[in-house]
C-alpha positions as CSV (number, residue, x, y, z in Angstrom):
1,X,-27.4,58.8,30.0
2,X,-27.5,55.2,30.7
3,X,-30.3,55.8,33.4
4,X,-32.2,57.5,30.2
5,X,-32.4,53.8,28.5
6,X,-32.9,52.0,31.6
7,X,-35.9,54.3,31.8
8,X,-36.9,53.7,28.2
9,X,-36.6,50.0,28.9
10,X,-38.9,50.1,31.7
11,X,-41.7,52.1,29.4
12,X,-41.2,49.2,26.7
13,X,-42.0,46.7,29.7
14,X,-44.9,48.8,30.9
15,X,-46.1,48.9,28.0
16,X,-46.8,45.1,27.2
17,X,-49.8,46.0,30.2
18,X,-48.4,42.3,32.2
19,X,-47.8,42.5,36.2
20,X,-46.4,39.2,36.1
21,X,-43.7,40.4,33.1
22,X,-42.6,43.4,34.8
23,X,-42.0,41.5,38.0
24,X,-40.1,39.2,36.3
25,X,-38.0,42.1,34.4
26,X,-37.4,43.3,37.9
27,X,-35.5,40.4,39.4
28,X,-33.3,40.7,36.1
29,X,-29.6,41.4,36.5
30,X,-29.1,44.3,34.4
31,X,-25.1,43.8,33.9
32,X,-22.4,46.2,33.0
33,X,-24.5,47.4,30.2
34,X,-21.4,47.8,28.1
35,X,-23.2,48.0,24.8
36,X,-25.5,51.3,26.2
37,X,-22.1,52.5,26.7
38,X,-20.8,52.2,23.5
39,X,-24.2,53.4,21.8
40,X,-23.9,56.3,23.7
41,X,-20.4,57.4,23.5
42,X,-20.1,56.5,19.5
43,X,-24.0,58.3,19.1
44,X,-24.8,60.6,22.1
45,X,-28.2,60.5,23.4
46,X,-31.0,61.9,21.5
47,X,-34.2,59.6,21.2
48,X,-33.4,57.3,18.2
49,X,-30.4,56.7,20.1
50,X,-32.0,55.8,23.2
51,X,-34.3,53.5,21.7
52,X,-31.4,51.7,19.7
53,X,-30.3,50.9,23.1
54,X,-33.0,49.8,25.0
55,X,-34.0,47.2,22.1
56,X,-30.3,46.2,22.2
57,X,-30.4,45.6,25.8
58,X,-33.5,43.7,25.8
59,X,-32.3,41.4,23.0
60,X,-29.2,41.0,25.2
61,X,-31.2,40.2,28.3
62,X,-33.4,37.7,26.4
63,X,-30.3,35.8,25.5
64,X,-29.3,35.1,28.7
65,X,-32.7,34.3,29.5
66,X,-33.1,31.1,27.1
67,X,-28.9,30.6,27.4
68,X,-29.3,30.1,31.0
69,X,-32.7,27.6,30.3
70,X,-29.6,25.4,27.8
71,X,-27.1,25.5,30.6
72,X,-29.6,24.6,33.2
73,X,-27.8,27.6,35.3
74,X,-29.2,27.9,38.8
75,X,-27.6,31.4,38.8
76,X,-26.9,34.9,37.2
77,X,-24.2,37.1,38.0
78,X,-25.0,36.0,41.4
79,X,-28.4,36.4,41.6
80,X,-30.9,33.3,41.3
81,X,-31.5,32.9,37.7
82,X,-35.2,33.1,36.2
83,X,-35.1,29.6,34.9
84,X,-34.5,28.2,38.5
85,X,-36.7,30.6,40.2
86,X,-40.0,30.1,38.0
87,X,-39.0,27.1,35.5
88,X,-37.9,26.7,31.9
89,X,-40.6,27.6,30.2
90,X,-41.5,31.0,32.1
91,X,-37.9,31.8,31.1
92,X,-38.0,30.6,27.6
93,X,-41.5,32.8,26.6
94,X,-39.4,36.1,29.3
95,X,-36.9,35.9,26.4
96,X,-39.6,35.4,23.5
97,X,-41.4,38.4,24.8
98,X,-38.3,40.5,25.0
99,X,-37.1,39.5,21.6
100,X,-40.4,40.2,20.1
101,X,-40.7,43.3,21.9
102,X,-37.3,44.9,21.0
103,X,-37.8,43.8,17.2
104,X,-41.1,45.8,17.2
105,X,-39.7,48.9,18.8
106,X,-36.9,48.7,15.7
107,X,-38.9,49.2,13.0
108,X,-39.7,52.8,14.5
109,X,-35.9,53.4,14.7
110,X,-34.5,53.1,10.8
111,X,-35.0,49.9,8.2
112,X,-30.9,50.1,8.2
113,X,-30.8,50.1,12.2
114,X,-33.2,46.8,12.1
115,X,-31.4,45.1,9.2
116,X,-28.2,45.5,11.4
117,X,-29.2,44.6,14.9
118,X,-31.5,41.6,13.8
119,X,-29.0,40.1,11.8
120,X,-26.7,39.7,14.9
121,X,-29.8,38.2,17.0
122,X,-29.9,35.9,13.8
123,X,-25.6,34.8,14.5
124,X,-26.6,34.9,18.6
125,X,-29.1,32.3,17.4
126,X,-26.6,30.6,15.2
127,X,-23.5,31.0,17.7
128,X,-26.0,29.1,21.0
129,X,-27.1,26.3,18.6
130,X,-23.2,26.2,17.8
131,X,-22.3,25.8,21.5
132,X,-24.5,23.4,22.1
133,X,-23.3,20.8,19.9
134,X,-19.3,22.0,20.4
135,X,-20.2,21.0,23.9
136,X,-21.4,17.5,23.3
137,X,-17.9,16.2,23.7
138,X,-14.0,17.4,24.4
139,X,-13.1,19.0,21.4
140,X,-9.7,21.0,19.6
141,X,-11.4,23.0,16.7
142,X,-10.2,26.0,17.8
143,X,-11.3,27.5,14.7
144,X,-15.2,26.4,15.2
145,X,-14.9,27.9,19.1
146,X,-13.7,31.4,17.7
147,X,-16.7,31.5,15.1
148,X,-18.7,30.6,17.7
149,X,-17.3,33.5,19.5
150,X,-17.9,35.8,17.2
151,X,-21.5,34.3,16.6
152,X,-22.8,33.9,20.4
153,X,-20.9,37.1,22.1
154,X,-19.1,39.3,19.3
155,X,-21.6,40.0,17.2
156,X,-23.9,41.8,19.1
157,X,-21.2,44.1,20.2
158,X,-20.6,44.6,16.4
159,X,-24.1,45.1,15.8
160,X,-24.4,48.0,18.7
161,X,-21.2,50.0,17.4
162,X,-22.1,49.9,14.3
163,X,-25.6,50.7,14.6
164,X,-24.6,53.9,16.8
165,X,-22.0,54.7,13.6
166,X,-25.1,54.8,11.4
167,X,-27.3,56.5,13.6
168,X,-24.4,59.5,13.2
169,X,-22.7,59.1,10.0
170,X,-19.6,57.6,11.3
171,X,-17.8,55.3,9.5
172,X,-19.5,52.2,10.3
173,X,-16.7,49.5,8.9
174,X,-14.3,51.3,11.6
175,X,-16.7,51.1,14.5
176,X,-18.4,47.6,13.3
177,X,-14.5,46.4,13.8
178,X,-14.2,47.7,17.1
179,X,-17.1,46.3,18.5
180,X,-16.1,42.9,17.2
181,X,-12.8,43.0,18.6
182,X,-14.3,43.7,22.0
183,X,-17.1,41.3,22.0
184,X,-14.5,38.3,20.6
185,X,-12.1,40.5,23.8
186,X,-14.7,40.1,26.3
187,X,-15.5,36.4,26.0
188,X,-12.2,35.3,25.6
189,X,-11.5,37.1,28.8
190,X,-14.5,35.8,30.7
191,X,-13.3,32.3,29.6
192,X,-10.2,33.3,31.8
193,X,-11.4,34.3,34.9
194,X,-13.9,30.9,34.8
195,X,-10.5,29.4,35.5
196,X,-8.5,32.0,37.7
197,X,-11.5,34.1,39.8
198,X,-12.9,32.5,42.5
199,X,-16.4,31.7,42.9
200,X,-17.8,34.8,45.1
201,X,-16.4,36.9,42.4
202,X,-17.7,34.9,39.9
203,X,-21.0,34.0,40.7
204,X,-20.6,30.6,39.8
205,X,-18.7,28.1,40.8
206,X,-14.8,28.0,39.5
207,X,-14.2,26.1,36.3
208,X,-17.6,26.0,35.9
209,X,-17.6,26.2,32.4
210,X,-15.5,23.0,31.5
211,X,-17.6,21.1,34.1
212,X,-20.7,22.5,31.5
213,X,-19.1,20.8,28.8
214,X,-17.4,24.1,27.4
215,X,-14.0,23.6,26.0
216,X,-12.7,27.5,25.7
217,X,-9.4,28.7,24.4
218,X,-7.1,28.2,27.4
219,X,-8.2,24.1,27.2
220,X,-7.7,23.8,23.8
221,X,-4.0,25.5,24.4
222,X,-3.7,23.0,27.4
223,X,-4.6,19.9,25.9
224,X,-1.9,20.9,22.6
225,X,0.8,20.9,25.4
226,X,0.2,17.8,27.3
227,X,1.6,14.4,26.4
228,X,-0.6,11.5,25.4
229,X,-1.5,10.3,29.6
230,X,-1.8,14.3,30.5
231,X,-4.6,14.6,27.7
232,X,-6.3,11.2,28.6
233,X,-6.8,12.7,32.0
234,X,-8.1,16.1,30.7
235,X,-10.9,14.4,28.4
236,X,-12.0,12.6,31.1
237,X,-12.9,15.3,33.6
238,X,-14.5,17.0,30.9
239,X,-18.5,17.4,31.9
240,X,-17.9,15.6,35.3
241,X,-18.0,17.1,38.7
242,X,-14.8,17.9,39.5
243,X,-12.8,17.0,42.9
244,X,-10.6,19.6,44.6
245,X,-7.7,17.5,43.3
246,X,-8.8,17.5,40.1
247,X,-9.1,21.1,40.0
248,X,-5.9,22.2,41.2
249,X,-4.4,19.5,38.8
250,X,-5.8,21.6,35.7
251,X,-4.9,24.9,37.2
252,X,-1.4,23.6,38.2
253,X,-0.9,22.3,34.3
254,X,-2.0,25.5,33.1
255,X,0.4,27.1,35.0
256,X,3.1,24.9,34.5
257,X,2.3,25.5,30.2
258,X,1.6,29.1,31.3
259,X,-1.7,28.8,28.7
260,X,-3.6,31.8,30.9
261,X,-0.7,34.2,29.6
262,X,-1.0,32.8,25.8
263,X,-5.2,32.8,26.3
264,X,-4.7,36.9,27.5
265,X,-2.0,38.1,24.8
266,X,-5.1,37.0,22.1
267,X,-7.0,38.9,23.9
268,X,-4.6,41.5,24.6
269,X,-4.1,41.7,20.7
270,X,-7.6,42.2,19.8
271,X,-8.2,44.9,22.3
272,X,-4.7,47.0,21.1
273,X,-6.0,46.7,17.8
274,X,-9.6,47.9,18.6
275,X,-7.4,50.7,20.9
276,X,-5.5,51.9,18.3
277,X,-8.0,52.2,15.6
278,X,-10.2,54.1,18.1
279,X,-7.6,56.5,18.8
280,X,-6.8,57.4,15.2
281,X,-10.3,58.7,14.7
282,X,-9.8,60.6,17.9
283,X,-12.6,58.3,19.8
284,X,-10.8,58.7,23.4
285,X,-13.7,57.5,25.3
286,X,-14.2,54.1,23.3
287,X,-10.4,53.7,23.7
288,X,-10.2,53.8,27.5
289,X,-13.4,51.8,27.5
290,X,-11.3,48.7,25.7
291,X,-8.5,49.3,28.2
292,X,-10.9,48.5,31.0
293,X,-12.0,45.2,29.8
294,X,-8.7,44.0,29.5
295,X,-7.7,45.4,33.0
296,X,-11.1,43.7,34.5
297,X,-11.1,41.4,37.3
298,X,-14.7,40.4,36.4
């Protein structure tokens, strides 16, 4: 049924009556959509449900739209990214328009269904602004990152298991924890593979994220490891271009302090839990789609 809110999607675009935004929603990467999945499997697939989707999609979409405008990102899961191709501010008023759009198809969904998803886009918000500064210089908070986790990834993913838990009656607390677990999961894992995929699989260049000015979880663990020289060196390629020699220094110190195995049990942890709870309310599917991400190359 995924196909049934890519086509709903489409409508919402065609709608707006703009040639110039439905070719721009064309050259859009449309992802894994892992959070139509989880709609679907917690809430089946009758209209309402659809809908929920497509808005949730679209606000997803827009957030990559004005996060890749912040990172100046030249690309998008491999694809040229919209900023790059048509400028800042096309990609800026893309996202607008999507975020307008899906907040205006929610109010024909359920007051609850708005209150829930736009208080997510309302953290999102929250969580970018949060990155932004965390990125200004090296940092250690490794309790701010996680917040900012939760606000810039996780809580969307909250947002779309629990809204499909409402839109059926489920126990939403159970399913809103689930979806939290995988969207703090999912980032933490992405912040992995920056560091141990290779860039075709990537889409990006390799350590790409620290060059950005990103300190995730596996440099924070790093940088508690190494002695006083070690972590002079590691603040000092942070935000710079980095050599080949430089790179294979970080990912031989990581190795060396095996950090990637201590950044994936955290992970590993969040995902058993959300596993286990799923599988206590007999919720099969959602449990063997948590096993995935945690078995995921990319």
């Amino acid at each position: 049924m995924v196909s049934a809110v890519e086509r709903k999607i489409e409508q919402y675009i065609d709608e707006l009556d703009d040639k110039f935004v439905s070719t721009l929603y064309r050259k859009l990467p449309h992802g894994k959509r892992l959070r139509t999945k989880l709609i679907l499997k917690i809430a089946g697939s009758d209209l309402k449900v659809i809908k929920t989707a497509a808005t949730v999609e679209m606000i997803h979409a827009a957030s990559l739209l004005h996060d890749d405008v912040i990172d100046d990102a030249n690309t998008r899961r491999g694809k040229v990214s919209i900023n790059a191709s048509e400028g800042n501010k096309t990609a800026i008023m893309m996202g607008d328009i999507l975020y307008s759009k899906a907040f205006f198809e929610l109010t024909s969904i359920s007051t609850e269904i708005a209150k829930v998803i736009s208080n997510a886009v309302v953290q999102l918000s929250l969580g970018e602004l949060a990155d932004v500064e965390l990125s200004k210089r090296f940092h250690t908070n490794r309790d701010a990152y996680l917040k900012m986790l939760y606000q810039k990834t996780a809580s969307l993913m909250e947002a779309s298991a629990e809204a499909g838990a409402i839109l059926v009656g489920k126990n939403r607390e159970a399913y809103r924890k689930y979806g939290r677990n995988l969207g703090l999961a999912f980032q933490m894992i992405d912040d992995i593979l920056d560091i141990t995929a290779d860039s075709k699989t990537l889409g990006k260049p390799a350590l790409h994220d620290f060059v950005e000015g990103k300190v995730t979880l596996p440099y924070i663990y790093l940088y508690e490891k190494l002695d006083i020289n070690d972590r002079q060196k590691l603040i000092s390629l942070h935000k710079k271009r980095l050599t080949p020699q430089n790179e294979k220094w970080i990912k031989e110190k990581m190795a060396e302090h095996k950090i990637i195995d201590e950044a994936y049990s955290e992970a590993k942890e969040l995902v058993v839990e959300a596993i286990e709870l799923m599988e206590s309310l007999g919720e099969r599917d959602l449990s063997s789609i948590a096993k995935a991400m945690i078995e995921r190359e990319f």
